[in-house]
C-alpha positions in Angstrom: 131.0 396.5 120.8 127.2 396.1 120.2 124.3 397.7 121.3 123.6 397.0 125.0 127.5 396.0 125.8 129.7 397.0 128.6 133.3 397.1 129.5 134.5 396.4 133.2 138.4 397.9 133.7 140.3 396.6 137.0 142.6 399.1 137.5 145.2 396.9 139.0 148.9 397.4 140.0 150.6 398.1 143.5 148.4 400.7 145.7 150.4 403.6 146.5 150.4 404.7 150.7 151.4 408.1 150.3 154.5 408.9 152.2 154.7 412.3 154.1 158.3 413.5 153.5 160.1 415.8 152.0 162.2 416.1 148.7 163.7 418.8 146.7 162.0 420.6 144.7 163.1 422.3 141.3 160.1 423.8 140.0 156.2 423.5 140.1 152.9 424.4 138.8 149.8 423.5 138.0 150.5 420.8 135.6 153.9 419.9 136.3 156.9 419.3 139.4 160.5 418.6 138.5 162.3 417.3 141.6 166.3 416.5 142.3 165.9 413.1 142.9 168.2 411.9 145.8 170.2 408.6 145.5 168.7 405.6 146.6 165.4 406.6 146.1 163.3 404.5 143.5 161.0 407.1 141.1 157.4 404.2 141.9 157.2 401.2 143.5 158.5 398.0 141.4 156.9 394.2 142.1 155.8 393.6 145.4 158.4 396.1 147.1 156.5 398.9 148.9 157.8 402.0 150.6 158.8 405.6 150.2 159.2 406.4 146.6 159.5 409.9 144.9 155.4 409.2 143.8 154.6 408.3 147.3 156.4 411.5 148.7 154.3 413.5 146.0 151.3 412.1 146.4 151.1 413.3 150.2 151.7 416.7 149.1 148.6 416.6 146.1 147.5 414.7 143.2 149.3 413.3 140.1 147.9 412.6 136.9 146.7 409.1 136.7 148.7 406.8 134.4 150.0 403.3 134.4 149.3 400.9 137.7 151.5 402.0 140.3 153.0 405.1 138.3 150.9 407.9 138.2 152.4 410.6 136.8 155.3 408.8 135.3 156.8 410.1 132.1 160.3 408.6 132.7 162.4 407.2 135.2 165.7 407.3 136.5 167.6 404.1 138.2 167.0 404.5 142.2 171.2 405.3 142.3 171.2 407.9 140.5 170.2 411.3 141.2 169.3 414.6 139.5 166.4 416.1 137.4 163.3 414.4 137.3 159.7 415.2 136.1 156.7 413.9 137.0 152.7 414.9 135.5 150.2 416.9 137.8 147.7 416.3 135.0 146.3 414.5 132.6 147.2 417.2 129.9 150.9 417.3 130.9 150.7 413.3 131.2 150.1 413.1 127.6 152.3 416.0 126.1 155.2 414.9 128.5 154.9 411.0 127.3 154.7 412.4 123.7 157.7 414.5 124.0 159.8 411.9 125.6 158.4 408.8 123.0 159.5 411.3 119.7 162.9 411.9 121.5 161.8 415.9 121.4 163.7 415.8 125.3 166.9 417.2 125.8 168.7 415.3 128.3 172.3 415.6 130.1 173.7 413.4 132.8 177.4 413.7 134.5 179.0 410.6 134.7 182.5 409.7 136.3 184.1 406.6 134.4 186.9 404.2 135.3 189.9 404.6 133.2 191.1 407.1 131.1 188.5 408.0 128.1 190.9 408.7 125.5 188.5 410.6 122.7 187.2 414.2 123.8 183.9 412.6 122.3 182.3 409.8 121.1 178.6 408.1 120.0 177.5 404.5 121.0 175.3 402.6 118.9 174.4 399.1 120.5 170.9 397.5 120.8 170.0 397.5 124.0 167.9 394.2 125.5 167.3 392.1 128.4 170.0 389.6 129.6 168.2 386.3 129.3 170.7 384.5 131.6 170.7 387.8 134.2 167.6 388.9 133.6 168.1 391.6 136.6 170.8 393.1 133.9 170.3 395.0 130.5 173.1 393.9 127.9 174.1 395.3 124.5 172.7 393.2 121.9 169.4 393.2 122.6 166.0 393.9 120.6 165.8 398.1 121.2 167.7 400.6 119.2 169.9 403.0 121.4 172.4 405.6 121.0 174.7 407.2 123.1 176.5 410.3 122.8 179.5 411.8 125.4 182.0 414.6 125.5 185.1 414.9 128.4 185.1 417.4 130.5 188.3 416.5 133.0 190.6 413.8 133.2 192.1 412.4 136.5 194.6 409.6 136.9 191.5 407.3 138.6 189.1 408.2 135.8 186.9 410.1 133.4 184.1 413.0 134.4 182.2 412.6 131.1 178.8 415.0 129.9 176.3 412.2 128.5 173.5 412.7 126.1 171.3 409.7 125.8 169.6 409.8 122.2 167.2 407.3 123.4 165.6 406.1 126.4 166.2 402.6 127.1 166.8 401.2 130.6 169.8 400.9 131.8 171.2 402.6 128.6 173.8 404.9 130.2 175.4 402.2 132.4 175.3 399.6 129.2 176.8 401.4 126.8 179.9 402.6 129.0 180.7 399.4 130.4 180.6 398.0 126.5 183.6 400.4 125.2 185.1 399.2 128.7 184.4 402.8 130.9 181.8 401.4 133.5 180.6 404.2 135.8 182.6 404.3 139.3 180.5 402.2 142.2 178.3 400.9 139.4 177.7 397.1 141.0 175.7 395.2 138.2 177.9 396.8 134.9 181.3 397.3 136.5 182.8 397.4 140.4 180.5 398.3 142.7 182.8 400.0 145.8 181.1 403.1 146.9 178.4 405.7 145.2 177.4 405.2 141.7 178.7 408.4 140.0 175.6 408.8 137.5 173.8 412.5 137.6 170.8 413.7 135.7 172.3 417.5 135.8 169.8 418.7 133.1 166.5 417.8 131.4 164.9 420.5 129.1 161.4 419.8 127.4 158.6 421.7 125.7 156.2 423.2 129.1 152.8 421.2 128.4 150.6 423.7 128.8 152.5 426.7 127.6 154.5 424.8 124.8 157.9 427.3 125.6 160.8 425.6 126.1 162.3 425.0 129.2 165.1 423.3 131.2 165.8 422.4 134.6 169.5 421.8 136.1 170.0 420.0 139.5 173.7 420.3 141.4 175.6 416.9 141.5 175.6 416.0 145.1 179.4 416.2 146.9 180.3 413.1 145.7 181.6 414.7 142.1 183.7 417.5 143.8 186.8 416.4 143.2 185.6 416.3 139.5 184.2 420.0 139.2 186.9 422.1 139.7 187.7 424.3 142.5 184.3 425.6 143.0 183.6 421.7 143.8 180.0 420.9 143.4 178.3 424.3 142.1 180.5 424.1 139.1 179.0 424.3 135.7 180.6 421.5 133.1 
């Protein structure tokens, strides 16, 4: 830059029509809301495809913190069928300490998944790159440019499959769904990684963080919706793995 100088910024990206409606909320304050994301609901628009998202249901009810085009308030995502925990920025404070939390892998993070086949290990870890399928570019593939690991325990067997605890180690797209379908368990109703004949059994059933603003730890659980109650015991959904 020199003397005199200016610099024009076109804040570009989809525009955002908030979307009065209502979701389920976990918890919220001034700098933060954690919602149970319900399946079949994208987290912000993607491309040119417009209508309700969880940020346009948020933004009718108040102000996110401004971030990338299209995603304000974004600090991670989950795929539109899956459900559970997610938490989105109120400010630009929580904006940064979320992102910074999340990019150092500080982020505790548990999903349930239900598996075809029987998972013989009680545990395991997945290490595979994770990248972009040139040829399906729609589809992630193990092989790819970005690090990722994957670790799992089982929590029940049944003769049509697994109910596995997940802990992603990293946060690549698609990374759950990848890494399961490469050691041959793809996640029941899973269409793009496996068979795709009803619900796709991936829940994010907790996600515990540093609080922005405070810096205390917390953690947020959502229920698994009634599809995993045949998984969870005789309490059905409102088990605890």
């Amino acid at each position: 830059m020199r003397a005199g100088e200016a610099i024009e910024v076109v804040w570009g990206g989809p525009a955002i029509a908030p979307t009065p409606s209502t979701i389920p909320i976990l918890y919220e304050d001034e700098d933060i809301v954690v919602v149970d994301k319900p399946r079949g609901l994208a987290v912000h628009p993607v491309g040119p495809r417009s209508g309700m998202t969880v940020v346009s249901i948020l933004l009718a009810r108040g102000p996110l913190a401004p971030g990338a085009p299209g995603r304000p308030g974004v600090v991670h995502r989950l795929d539109a069928p899956t459900t559970g925990v997610l938490v989105l920025a109120k400010t630009p404070r929580a904006l940064h300490g979320l992102m910074e939390q999340f990019r150092h892998r500080k982020v505790r993070k548990e999903y349930l998944a239900v598996v075809r086949g029987e998972v013989k290990t009680d545990a395991g870890r997945i290490e595979g790159r994770v990248g972009r399928d040139v040829a399906r570019p729609w589809r992630m593939r193990v092989g790819g440019a970005k690090d990722a690991h994957t670790e799992f325990s089982v929590l029940s067997r049944r003769s049509e499959g697994t109910l596995l605890l997940v802990r992603p180690r990293t946060g690549r797209t698609h990374q759950i769904r990848v890494h399961l379908a490469a050691i041959g368990h793809p996640i029941v109703g899973d269409p793009l990684y496996g068979e795709g004949d009803g619900p796709l059994l991936l829940h994010a059933w907790r996600l515990g963080f540093h609080h922005p603003a405070g810096g205390g730890w917390v953690e947020y659980e959502a229920e698994p919706p009634p599809d995993f109650t045949p998984w969870c015991g005789e309490r059905g959904s409102r088990s605890r793995p």
